[in-house]
N, C-alpha and C positions, 0 to 999 in steps of 0.2 A: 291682407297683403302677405304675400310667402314669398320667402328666398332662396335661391336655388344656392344660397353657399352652406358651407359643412363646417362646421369648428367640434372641435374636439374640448370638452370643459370637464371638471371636477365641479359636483354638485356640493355646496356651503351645507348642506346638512347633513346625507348618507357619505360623502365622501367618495362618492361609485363617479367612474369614466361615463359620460352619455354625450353624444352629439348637438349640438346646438344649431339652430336654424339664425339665431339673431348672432350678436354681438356683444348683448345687454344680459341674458339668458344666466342666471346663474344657479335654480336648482332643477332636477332632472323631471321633476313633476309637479303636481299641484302639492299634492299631498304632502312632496319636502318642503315646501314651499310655507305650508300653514303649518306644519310643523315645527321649522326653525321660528316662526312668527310668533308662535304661541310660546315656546323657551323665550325668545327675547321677552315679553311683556313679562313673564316669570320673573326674570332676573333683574326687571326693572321695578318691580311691586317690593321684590325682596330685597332690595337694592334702600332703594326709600326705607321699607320699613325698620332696618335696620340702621339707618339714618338717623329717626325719630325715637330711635330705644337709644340710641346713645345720647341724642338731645337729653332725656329724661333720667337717663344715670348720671350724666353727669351733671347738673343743675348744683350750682354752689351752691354750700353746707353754708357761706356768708350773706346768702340772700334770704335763706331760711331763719339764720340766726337774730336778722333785723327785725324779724316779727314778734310781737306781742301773744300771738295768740296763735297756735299750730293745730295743722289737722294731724290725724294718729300716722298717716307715712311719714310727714314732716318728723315727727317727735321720735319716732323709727328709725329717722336717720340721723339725728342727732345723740341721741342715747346708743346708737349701735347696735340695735337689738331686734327683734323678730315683731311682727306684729301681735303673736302668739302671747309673746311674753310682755308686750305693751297692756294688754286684754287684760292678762293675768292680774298688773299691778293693779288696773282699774276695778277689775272685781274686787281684790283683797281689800280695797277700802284707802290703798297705800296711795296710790294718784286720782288726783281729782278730776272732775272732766264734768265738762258744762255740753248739753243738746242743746242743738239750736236746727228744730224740724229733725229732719233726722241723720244731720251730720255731728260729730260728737267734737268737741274740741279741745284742745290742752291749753292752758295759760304757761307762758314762758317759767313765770316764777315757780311755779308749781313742778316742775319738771328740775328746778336748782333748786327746789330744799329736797328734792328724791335724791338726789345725788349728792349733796353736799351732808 
């Protein structure tokens, strides 16, 4: 179905003057079309995923501190320190650390006589 009227629009993605045949019509072709389509899902992926990184940074130090038994982030962010340098103590023989398969784990108490 075509219509014989004429509107004048600004295109939502190039910003360019084109004439419109509908009413509804809001980019000058396809291709702005899937263009702005494909930035929007962009901004929406990145939107989210920067969501989910904040969820995970901020994750209370008091939920961590209720546990008996920490994995090496955990213990990383209790202690204030790099993973680098979690490693380090554990090689030196100075923190202990128990495997279980092959996640490696800290005992709470073990982590307060490193520090104390």
């Amino acid at each position: 179905m075509s219509s014989n009227i004429k509107i004048m629009r600004v295109c939502l993605f190039c910003k360019k003057e084109f004439i419109a045949r509908t009413t509804v019509t809001k980019y000058c072709s396809h291709k702005c079309n899937q263009k702005h389509y494909k930035a929007r899902v962009k901004e929406g992926k990145i939107e989210t995923s920067n969501k989910q990184t904040i969820k995970v940074i901020e994750q209370p130090i008091s939920d961590i501190q209720a546990k008996d038994i920490l994995t090496i982030s955990e213990a990383c962010k209790i202690l204030s320190i790099s993973r680098t340098s979690l490693w380090r103590l554990t090689n030196n023989g100075t923190l202990k650390t128990a495997k279980l398969g092959k996640r490696v784990l800290i005992r709470k108490c073990d982590l307060e006589k490193l520090v104390l």
